[in-house]
Every structure is written in structure tokens, then in C-alpha cells.
DSSP file (Angstrom, degrees, kcal/mol; ACC not computed):
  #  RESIDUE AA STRUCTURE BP1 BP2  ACC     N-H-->O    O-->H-N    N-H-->O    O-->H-N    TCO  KAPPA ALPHA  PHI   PSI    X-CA   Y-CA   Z-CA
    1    1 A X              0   0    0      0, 0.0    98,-2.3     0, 0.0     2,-0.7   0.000 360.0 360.0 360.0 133.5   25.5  -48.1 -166.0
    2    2 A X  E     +ab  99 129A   0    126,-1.0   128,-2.7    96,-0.2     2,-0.5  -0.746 360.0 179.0 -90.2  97.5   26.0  -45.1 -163.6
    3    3 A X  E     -ab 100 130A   0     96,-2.6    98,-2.3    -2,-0.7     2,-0.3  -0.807  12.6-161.7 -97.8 133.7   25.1  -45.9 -159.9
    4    4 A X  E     + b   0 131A   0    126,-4.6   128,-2.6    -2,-0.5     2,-0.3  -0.912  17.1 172.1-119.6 164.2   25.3  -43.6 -156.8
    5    5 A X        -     0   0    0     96,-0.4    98,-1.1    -2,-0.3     2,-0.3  -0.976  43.2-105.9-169.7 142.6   25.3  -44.9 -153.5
    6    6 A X    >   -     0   0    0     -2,-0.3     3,-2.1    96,-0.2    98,-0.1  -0.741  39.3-125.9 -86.7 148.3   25.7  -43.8 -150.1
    7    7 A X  T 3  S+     0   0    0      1,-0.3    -1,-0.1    -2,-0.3     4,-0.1   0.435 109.5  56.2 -79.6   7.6   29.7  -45.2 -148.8
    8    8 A X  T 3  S+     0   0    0     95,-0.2    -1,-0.3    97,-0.1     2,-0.1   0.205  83.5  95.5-100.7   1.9   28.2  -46.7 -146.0
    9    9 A X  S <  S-     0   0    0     -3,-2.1     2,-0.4     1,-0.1    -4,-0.0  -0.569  90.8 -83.6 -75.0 165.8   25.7  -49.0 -147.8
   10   10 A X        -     0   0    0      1,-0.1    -1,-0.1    -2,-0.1    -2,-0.1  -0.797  38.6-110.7 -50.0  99.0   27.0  -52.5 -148.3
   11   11 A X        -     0   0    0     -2,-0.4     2,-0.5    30,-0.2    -1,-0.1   0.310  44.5-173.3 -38.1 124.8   29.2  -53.5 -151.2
   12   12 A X    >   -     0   0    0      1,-0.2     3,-2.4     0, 0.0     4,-0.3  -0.990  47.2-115.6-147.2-179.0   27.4  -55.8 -153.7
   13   13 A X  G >  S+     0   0    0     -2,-0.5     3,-1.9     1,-0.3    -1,-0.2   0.879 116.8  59.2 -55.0 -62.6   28.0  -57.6 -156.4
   14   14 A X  G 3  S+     0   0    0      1,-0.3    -1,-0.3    -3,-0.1    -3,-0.0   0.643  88.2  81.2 -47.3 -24.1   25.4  -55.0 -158.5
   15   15 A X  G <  S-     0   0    0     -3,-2.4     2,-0.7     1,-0.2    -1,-0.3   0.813  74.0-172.5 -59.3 -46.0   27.8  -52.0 -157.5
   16   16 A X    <   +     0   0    0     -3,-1.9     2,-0.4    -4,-0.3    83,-0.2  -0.869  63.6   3.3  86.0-110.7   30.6  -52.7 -160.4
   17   17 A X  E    S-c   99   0A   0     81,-0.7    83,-3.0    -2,-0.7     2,-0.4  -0.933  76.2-141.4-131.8 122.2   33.2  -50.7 -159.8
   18   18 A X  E     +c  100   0A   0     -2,-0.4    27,-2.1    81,-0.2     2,-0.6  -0.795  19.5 179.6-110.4 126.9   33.3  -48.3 -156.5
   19   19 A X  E     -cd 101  45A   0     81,-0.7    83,-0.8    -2,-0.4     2,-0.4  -0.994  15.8-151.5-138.1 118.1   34.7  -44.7 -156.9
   20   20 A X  E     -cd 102  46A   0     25,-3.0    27,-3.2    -2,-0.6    30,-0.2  -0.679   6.1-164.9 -79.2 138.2   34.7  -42.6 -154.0
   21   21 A X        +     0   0    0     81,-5.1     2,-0.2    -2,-0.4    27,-0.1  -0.380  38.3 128.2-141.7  84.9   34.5  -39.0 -154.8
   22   22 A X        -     0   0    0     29,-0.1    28,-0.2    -2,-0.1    25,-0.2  -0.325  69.2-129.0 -87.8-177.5   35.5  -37.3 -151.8
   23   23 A X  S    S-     0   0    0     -2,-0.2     2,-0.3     1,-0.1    25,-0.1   0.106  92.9  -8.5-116.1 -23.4   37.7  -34.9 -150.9
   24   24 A X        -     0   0    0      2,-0.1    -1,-0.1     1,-0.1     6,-0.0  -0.996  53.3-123.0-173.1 173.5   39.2  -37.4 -147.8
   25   25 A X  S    S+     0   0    0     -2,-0.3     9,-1.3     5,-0.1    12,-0.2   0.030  79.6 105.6-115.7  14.8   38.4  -40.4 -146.2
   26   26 A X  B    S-E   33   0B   0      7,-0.3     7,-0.3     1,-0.2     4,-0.2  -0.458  72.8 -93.8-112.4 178.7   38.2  -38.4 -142.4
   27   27 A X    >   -     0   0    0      5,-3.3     3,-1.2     1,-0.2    -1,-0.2  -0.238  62.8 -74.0 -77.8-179.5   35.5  -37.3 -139.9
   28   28 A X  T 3  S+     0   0    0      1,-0.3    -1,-0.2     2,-0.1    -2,-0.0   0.496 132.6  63.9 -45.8  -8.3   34.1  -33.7 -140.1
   29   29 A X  T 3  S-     0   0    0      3,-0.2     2,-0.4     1,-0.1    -1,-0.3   0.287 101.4-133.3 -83.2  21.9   37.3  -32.2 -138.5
   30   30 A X  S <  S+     0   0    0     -3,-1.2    -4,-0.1    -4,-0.2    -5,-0.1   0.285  93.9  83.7  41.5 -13.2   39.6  -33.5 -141.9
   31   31 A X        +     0   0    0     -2,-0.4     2,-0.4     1,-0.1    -1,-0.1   0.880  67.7  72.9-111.0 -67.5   41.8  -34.7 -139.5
   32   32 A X  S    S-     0   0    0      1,-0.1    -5,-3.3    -6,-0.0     2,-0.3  -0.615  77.1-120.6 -91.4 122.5   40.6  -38.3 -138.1
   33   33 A X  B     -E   26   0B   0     -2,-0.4     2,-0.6    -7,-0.3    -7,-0.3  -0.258  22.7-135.1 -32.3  99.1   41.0  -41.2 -140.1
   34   34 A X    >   -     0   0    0     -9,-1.3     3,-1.1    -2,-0.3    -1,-0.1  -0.679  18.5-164.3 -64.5 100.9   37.1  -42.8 -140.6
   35   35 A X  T 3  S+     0   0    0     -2,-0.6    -1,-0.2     1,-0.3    -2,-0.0   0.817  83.8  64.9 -77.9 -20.1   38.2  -46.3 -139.9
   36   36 A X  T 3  S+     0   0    0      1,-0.2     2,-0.4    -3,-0.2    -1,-0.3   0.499  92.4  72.5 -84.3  22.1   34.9  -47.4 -141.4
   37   37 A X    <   +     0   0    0     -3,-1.1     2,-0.5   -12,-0.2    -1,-0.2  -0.849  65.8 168.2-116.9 103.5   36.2  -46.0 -144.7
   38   38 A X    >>> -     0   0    0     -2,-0.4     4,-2.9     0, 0.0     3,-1.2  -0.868  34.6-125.1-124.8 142.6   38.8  -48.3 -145.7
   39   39 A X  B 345S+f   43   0C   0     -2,-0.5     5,-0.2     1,-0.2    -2,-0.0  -0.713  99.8  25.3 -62.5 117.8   40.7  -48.1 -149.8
   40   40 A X  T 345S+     0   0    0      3,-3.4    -1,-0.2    -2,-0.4     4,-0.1   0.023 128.5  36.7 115.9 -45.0   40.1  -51.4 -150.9
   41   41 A X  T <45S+     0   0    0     -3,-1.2   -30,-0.2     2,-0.1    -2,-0.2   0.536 117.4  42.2-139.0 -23.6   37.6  -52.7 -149.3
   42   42 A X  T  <5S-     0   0    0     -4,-2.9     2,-0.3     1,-0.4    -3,-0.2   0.827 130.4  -8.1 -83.2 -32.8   34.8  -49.7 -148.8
   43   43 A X  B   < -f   39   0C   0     -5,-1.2    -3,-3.4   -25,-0.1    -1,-0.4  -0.965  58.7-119.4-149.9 176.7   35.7  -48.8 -152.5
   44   44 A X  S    S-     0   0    0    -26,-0.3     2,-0.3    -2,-0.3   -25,-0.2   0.738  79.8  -2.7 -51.8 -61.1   37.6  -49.1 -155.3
   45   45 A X  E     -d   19   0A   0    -27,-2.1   -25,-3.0    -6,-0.0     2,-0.5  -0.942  59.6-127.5-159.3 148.4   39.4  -46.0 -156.5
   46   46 A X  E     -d   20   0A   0     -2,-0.3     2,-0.9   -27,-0.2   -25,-0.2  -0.905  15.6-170.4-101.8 136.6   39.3  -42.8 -155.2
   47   47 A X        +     0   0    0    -27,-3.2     3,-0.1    -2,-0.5   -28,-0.0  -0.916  16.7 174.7-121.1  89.2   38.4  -39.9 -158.1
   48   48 A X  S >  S+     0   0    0     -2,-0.9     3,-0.6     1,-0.2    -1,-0.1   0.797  72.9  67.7 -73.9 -27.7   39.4  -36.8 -155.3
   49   49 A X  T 3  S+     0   0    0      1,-0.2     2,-0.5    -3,-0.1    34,-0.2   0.839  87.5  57.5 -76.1  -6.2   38.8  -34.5 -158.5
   50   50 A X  T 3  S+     0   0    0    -28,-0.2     2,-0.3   -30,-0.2    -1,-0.2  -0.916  89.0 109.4 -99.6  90.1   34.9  -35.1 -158.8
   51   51 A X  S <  S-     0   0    0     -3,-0.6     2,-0.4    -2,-0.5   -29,-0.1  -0.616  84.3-109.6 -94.9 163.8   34.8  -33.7 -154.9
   52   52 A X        -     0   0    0     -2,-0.3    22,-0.1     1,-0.2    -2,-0.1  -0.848  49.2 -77.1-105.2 148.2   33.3  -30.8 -154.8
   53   53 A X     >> -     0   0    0     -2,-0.4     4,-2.0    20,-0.1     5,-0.6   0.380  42.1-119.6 -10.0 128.2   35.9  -27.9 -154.0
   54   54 A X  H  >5S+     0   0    0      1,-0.2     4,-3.2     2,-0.2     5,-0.3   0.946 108.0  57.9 -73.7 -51.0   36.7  -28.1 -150.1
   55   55 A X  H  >5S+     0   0    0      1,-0.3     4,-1.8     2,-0.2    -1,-0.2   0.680 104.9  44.3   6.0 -72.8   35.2  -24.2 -149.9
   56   56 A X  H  >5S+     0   0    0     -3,-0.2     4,-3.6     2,-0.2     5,-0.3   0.873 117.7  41.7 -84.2 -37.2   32.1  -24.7 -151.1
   57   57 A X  H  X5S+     0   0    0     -4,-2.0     4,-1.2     1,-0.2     5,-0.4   0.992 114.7  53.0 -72.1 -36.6   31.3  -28.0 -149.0
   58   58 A X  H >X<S+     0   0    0     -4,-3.2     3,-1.5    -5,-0.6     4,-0.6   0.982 106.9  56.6 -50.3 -50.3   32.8  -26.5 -146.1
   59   59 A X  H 3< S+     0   0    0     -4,-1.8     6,-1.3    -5,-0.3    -2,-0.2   0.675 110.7  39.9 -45.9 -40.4   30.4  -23.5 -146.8
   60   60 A X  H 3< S+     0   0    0     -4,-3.6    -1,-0.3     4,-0.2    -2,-0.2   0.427 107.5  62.1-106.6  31.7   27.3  -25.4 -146.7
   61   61 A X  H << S+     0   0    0     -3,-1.5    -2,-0.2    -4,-1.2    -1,-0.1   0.533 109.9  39.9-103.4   9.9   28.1  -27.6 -144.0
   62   62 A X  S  < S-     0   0    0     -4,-0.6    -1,-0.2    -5,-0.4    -3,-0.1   0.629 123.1-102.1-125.0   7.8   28.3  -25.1 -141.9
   63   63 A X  S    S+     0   0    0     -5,-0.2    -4,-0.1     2,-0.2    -3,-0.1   0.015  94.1  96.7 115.3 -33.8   25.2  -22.9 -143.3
   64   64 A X  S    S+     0   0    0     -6,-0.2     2,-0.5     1,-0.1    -4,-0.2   0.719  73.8  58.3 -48.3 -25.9   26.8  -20.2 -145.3
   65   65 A X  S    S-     0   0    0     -6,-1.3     2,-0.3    -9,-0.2     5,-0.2  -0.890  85.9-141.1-133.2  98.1   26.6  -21.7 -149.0
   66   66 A X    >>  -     0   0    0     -2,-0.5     3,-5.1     3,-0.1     4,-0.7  -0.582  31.6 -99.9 -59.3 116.4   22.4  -22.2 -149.5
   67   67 A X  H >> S+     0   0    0     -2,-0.3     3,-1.7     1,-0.3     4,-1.5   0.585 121.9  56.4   4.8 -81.3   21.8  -25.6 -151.5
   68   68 A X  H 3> S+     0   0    0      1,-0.3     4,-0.6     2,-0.2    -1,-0.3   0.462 105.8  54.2 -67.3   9.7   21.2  -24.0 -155.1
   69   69 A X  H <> S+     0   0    0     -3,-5.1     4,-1.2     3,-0.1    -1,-0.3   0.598 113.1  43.0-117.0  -2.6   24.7  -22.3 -154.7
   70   70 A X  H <X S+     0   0    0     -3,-1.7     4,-1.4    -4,-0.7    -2,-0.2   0.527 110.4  53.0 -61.8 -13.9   26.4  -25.7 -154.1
   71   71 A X  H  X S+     0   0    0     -4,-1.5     4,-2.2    -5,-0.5     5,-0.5   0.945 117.8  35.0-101.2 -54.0   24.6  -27.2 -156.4
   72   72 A X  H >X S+     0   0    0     -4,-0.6     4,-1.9     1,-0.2     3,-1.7   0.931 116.6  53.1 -48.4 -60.5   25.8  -24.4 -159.2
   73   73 A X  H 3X S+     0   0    0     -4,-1.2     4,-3.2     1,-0.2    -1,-0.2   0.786 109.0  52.7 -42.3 -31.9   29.3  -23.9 -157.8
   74   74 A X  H 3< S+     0   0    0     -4,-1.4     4,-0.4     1,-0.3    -1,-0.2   0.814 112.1  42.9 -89.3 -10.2   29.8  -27.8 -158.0
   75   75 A X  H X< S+     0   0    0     -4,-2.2     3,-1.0    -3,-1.7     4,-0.3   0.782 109.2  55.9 -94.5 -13.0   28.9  -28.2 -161.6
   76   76 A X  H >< S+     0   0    0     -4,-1.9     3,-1.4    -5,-0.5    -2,-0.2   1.000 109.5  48.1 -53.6 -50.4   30.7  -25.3 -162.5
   77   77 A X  T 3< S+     0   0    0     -4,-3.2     3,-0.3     1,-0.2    -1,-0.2   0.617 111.1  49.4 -37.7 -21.9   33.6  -27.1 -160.9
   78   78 A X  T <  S+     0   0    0     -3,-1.0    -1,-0.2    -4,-0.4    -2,-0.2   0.204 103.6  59.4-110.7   3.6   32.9  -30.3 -162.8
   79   79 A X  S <  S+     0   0    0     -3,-1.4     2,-0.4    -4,-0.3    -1,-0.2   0.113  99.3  79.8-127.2  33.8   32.6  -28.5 -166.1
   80   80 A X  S  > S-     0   0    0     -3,-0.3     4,-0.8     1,-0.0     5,-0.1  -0.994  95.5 -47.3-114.6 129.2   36.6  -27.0 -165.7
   81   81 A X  H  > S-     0   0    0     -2,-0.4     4,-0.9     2,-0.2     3,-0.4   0.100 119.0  -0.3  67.7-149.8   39.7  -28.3 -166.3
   82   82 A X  H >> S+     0   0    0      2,-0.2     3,-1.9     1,-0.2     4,-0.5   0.877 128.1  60.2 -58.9 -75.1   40.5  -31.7 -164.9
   83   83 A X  H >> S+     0   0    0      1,-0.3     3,-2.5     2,-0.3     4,-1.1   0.315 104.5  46.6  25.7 -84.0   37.3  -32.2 -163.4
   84   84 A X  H 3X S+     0   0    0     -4,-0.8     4,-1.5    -3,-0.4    -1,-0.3   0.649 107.2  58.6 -43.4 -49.4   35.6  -31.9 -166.5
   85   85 A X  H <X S+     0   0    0     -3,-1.9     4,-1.1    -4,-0.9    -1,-0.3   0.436 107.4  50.2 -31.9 -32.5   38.2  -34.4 -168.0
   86   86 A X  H <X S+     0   0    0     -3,-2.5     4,-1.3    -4,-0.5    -2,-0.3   0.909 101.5  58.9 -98.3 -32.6   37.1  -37.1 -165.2
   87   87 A X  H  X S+     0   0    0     -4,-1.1     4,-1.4     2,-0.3    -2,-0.2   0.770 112.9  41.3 -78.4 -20.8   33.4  -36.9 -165.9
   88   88 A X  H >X S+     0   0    0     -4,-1.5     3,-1.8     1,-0.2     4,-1.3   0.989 115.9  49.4 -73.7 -54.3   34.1  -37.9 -169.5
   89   89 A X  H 3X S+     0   0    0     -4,-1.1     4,-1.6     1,-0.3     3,-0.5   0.647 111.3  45.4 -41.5 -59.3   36.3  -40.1 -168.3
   90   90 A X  H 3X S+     0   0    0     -4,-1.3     4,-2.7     1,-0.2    -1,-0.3   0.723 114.8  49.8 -58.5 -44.7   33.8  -41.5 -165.8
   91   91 A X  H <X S+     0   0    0     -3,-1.8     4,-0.8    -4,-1.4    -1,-0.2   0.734 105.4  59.3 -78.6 -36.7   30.9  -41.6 -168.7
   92   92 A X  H  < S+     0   0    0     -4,-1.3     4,-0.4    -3,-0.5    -1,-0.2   0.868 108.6  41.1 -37.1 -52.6   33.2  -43.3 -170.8
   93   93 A X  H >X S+     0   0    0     -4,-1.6     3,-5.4    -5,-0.3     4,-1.9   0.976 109.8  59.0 -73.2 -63.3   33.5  -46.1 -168.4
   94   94 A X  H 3< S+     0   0    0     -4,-2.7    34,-0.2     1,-0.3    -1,-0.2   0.744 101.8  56.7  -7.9 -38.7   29.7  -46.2 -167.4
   95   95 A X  T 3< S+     0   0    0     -4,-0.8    -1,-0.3     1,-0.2    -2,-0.1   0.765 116.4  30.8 -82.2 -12.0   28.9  -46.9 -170.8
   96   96 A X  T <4 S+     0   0    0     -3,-5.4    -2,-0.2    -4,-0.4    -1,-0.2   0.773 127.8  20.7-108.9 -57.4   31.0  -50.0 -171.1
   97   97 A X  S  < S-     0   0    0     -4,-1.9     2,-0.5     1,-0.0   -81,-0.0  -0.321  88.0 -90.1-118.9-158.7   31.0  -51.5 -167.2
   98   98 A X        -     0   0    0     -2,-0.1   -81,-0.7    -3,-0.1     2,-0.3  -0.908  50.2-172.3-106.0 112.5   28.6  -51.1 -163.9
   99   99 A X  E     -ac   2  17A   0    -98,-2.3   -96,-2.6    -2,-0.5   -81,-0.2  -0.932  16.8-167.6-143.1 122.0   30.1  -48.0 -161.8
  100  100 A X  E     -ac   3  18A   0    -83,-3.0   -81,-0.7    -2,-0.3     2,-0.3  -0.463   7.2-161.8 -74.8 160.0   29.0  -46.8 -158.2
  101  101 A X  E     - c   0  19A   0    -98,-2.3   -96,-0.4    -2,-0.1     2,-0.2  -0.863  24.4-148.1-134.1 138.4   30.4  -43.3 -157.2
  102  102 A X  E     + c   0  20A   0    -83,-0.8   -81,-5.1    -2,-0.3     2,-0.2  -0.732  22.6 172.3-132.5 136.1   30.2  -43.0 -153.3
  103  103 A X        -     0   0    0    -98,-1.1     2,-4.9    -2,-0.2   -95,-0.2  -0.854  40.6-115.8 -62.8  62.9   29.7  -40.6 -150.8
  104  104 A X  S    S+     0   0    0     -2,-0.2     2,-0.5   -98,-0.1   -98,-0.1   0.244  81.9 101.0 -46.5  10.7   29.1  -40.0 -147.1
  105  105 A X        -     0   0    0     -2,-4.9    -2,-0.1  -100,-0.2   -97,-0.1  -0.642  61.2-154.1 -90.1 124.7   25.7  -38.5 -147.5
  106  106 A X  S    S+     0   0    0     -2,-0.5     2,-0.4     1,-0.2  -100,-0.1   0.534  79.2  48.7 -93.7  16.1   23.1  -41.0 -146.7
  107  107 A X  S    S-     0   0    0   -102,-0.1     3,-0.3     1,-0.0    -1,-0.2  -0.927  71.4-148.6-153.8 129.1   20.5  -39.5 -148.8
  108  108 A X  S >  S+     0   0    0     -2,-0.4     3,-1.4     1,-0.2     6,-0.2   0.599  77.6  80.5 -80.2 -13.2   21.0  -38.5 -152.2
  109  109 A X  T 3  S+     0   0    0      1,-0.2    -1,-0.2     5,-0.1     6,-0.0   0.911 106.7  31.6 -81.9 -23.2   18.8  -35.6 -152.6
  110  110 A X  T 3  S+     0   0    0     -3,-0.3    -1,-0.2     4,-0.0     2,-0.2   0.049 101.2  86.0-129.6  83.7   21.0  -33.5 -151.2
  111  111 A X  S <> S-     0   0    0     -3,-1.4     4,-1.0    -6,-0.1    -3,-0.0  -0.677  77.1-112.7-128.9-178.3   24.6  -34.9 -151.9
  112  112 A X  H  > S+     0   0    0      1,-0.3     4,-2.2     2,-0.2     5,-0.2   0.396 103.1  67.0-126.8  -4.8   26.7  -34.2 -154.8
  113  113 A X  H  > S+     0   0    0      2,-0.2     4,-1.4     3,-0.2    -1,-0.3   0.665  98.4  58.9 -86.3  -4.6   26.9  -37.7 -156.6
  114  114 A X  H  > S+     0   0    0     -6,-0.2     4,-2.0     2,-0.2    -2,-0.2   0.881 105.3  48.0 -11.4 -74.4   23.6  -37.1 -157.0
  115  115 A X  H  X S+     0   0    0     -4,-1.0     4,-1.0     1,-0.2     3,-0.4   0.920 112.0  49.0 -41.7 -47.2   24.8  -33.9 -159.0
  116  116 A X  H  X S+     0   0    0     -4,-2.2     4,-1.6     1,-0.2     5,-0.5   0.845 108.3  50.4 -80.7 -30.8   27.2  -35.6 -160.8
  117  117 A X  H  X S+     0   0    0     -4,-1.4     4,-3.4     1,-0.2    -1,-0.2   0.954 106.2  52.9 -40.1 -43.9   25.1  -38.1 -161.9
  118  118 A X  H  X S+     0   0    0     -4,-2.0     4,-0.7    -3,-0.4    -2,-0.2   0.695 109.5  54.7 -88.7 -13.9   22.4  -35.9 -163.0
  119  119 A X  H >X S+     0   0    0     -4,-1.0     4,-2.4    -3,-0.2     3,-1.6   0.942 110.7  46.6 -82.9 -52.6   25.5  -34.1 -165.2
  120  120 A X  H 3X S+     0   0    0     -4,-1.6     4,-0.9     1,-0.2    -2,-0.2   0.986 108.4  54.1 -64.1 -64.4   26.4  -37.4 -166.8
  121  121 A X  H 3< S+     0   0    0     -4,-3.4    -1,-0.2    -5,-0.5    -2,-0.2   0.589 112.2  40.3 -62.1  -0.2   23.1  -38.1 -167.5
  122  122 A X  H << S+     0   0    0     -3,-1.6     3,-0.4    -4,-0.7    -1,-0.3   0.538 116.7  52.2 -89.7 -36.6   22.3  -34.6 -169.5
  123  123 A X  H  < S+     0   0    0     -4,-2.4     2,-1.0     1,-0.3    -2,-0.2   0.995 126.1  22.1 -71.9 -69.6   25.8  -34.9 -171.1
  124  124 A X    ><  -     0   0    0     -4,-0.9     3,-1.2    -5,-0.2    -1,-0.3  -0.788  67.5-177.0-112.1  91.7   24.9  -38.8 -172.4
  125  125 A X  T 3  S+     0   0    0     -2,-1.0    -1,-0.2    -3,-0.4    -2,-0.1   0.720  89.2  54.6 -50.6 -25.0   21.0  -39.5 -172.6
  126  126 A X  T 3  S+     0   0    0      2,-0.0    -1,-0.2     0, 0.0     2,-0.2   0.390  86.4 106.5 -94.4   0.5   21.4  -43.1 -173.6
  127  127 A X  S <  S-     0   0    0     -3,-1.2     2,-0.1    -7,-0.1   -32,-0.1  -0.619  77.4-121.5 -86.3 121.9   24.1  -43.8 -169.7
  128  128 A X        -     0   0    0    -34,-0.2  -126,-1.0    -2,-0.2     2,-0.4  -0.354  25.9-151.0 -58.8 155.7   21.8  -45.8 -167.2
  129  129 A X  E     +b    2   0A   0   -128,-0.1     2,-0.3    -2,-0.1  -126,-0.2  -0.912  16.9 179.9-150.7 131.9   21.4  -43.8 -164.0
  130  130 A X  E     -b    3   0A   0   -128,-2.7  -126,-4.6    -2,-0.4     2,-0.8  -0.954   6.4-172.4-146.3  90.8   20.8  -45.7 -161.1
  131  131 A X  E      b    4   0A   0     -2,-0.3  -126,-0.2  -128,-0.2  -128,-0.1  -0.798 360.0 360.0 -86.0 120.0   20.4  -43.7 -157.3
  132  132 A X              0   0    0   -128,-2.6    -1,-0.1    -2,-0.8  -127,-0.1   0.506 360.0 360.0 -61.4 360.0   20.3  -46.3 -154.6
């Protein structure tokens, strides 16, 4: 089972296995540490390579890059190279254990484990997909 989850919800039991997939664990400058984002204990493992390119997220959080050209540029990204190499990887695991993959976006319709769910879940119809 595939779950996404914002990384500020509350760990539970149902979660599995928690993979952040940011790009960093800091506020909007990159800089400062987000102490409520701690390795260990907010998740599990960090997968940095399902983040979406820092370009393109910088680009629409600051208004340049319109929704439907994040949302193509980050599966293109996720269908290259390594990238592409962790989402089997990721679907592999799914299929076997319970796995969240986490965010800072507190609504999934527009965040990018969202995307990547929805990627897994075209690639392998029979992979549970679970948005909190």
C-alpha cells in the first residue's frame, strides 16, 4: 500500500514506513533548520530524488511555473534516470509493506506526492493508493 500524507500530520501506526521526499528538511529560505522536521522521528528515510527539481518548485512558489507545468516538468523528472529508478523501487516496496511518502504541503491536491502517487498508480493498477 502507497500512502501520502502531509509531514506534519501525526505518525501512526497505519503509516508503515515514512519517506520524506523533499528536497531539504529547512524553512522557505533553504537555509533554517525546521526543527519540527526531525530524521527519525518525523520520518523514516529521506528519498531526496523523488523531490521535484529545486527549479521547478522554486518557480511555482514564487508564481512563475503555473500548476500544469509543475505537474508535467515533475513527472518528466520522475520518468529519468535515477528518479525513475526510485519510483520502481518505491512501487516495489508498496506492493510488499505499508509506505507513507511525506511532504510539507498540507493539502494534497496541489503537492507533488500526490503526483507521484498518481504515477505509481498508472504504472501498477493493482498498488493501493491511499491520500490522507
Amino acid at each position: 500500500m502507497l500512502r501520502t500524507k502531509s509531514i506534519f500530520e501525526p505518525k501512526e501506526p497505519a503509516d508503515g514506513r515514512r519517506i520524506s521526499i523533499m528536497s531539504r528538511d529547512t524553512f522557505n529560505d533553504g537555509r533554517t533548520p525546521d526543527p519540527s522536521i526531525v530524521a527519525g522521528i518525523t520520518y523514516d528515510e529521506a528519498w531526496r530524488e523523488l523531490a521535484p527539481p529545486a527549479k521547478l518548485v522554486g518557480g511555482w512558489y514564487n508564481g512563475r511555473v503555473s500548476w500544469p507545468e509543475f505537474k508535467n516538468g515533475y513527472i518528466r523528472h520522475l520518468r529519468t534516470g535515477t528518479p525513475a529508478r526510485k519510483v520502481a523501487e518505491l512501487e516495489d516496496l508498496a506492493e510488499k509493506w505499508t509506505v507513507t511518502v511525506l511532504c510539507v504541503e498540507p493539502r494534497r491536491e496541489l503537492c507533488h506526492r500526490r503526483l507521484l502517487a498518481e504515477l505509481c498508480s498508472l504504472r501498477r493498477p493493482d498498488l493501493t493508493v491511499v491520500n490522507v
